[in-house]
N, C-alpha and C positions, 0 to 999 in steps of 0.2 A: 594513625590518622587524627585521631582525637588531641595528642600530644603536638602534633605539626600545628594544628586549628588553635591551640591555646597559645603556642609560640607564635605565628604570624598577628593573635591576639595584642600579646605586651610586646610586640614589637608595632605594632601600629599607636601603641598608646604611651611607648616612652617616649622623654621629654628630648631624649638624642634623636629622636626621627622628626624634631622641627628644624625644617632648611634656614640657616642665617636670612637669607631671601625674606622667609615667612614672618620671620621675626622683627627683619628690619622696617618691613611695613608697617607691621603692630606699632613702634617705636615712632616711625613719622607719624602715623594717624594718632596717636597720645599727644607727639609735641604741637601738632596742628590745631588736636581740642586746648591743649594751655596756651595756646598762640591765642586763637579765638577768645578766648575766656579774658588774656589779658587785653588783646584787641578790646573787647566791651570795656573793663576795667578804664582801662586810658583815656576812652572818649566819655566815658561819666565823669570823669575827675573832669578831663577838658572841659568840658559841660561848664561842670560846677564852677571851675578857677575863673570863669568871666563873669562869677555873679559872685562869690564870696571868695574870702582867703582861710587856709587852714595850716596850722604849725603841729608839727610835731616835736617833742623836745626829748631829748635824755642825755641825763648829767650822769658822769664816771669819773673817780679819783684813781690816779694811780699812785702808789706808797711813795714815800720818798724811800732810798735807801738809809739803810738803819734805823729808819723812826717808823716801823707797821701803823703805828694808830695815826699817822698825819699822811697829807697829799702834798708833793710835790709838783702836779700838776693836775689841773680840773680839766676835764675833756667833756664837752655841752657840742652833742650831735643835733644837727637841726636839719630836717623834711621839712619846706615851704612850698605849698601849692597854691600860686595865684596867678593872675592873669595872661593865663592860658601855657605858665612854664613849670615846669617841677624845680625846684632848689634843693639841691644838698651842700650842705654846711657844716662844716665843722669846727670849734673854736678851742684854743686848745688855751689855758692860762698857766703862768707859769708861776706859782706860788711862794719860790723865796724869800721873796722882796714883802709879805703880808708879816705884818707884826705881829696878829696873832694866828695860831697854828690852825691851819683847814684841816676838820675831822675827814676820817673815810667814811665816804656818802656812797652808795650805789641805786638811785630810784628806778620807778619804771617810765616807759613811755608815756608823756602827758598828751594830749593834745587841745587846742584852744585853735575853736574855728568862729566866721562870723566876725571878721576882719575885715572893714573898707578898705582898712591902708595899713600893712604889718608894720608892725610896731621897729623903730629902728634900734633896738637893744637885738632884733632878729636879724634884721637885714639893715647894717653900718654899711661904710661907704667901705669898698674894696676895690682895690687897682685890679683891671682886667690883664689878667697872665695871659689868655688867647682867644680866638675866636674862631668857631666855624658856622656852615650854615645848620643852624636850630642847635648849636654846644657853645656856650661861653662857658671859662673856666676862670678864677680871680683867687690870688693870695695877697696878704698883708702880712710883713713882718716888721713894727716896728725897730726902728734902731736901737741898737744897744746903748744903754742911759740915756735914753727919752721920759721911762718910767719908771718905777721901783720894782713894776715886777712887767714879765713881757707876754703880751695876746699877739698865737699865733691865726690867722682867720685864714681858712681853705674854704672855697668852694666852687662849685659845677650844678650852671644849670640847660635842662633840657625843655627846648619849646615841645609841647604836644605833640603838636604836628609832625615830628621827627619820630616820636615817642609811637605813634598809631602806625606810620610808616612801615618802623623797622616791624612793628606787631604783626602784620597784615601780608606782609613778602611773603613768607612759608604758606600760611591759607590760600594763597592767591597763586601759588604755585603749585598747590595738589589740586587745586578744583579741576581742571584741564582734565588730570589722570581718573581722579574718581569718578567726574562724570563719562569716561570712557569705559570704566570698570562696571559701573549702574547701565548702560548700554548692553554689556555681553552677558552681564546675570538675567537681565531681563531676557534677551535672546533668546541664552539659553535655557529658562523656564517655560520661554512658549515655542520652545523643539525648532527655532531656526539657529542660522551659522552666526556664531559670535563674533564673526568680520565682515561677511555681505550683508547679514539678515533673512539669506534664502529661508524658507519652509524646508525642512530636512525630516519631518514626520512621516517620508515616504522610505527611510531608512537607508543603510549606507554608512564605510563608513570614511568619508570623505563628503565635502562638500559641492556637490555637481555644477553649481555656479562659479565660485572662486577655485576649488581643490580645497580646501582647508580642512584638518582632518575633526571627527567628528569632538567634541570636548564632553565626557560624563562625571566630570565631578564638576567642582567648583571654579570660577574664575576665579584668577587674583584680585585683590582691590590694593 
């Protein structure tokens, strides 16, 4: 007896007796709290990018082949948040063409906020590759022998508004279910049916109003 009581024990407490079901809840209710979390994130930046501008920068060499100590090309990633769009940027230089030899540099992240009007060493003029609603996308690739050495300029920017949007679908699609979930825990706490709401404190085990049969553990959420 004793031996059965310890066995139905670790079998109630392995980690193989949680239902995929149980789990994949857990998983939506995590991506829904970093959905919310970025949700907030998005609409402070929004906030902010109508009243200041903010760059981020980070510069990376990559080797030339056969020369380890020199770059054959300088790669300067740019984050621009200003008036009301997130920018990502990329500028790629291509170092041949420089007389003398670019060391390998690797920095970290700078950033420089408190910007009226970003400076255009950040944002030059770029031909727009495409457009949709709240995505433009823009590359420039000089012609071959226009300059001694060649700037590749990539970049994609995202209005806010697009940015909060996509945040906010998943939160706004489980509120419905949790507050239906908060509904049958409550029920079921104060002894009525987790579908009509009858009183069922007069016992049974089915619900005398709907049939619903009676629920003694937990509801899902």
């Amino acid at each position: 007896m004793a031996n059965a009581r310890m066995a139905s024990t670790c079998n109630r407490r392995s980690p193989a007796s949680v239902s995929p079901v149980s789990m994949g809840r857990r998983l939506l209710n995590l991506l829904t709290g970093l959905s919310l979390l970025l949700l907030l994130a998005t609409a402070a930046m929004w906030v902010r990018s109508e009243v200041t501008s903010d760059v981020w920068t980070h510069a990376r060499a990559i080797p030339a082949p056969g020369r380890p100590d020199a770059a054959a090309h300088v790669v300067t990633d740019y984050v621009v948040s200003r008036d009301g769009a997130l920018l990502l940027r990329r500028s790629r230089v291509n170092t041949a063409g420089f007389r003398n030899t670019v060391r390998l540099s690797d920095g970290p992240w700078e950033h420089n906020g408190g910007f009226a009007i970003v400076p255009t060493w950040v944002l030059p003029q770029v031909a727009t590759w495409f457009t949709l609603p709240g995505v433009r996308a823009g590359r420039l690739t000089p012609s071959p022998g226009s300059v001694s050495y060649q700037v590749t300029d990539t970049e994609i920017e995202f209005r806010y508004w697009l940015l909060v949007l996509v945040a906010v679908l998943l939160p706004m699609a489980r509120v419905p279910r949790l507050l239906h979930a908060r509904r049958r825990r409550l029920r079921q706490r104060r002894g009525r049916c987790v579908e009509c709401g009858y009183d069922l404190r007069g016992g049974g085990e089915r619900c005398p109003e709907c049939g619903a049969a009676v629920h003694s553990g937990a509801s899902p959420s």
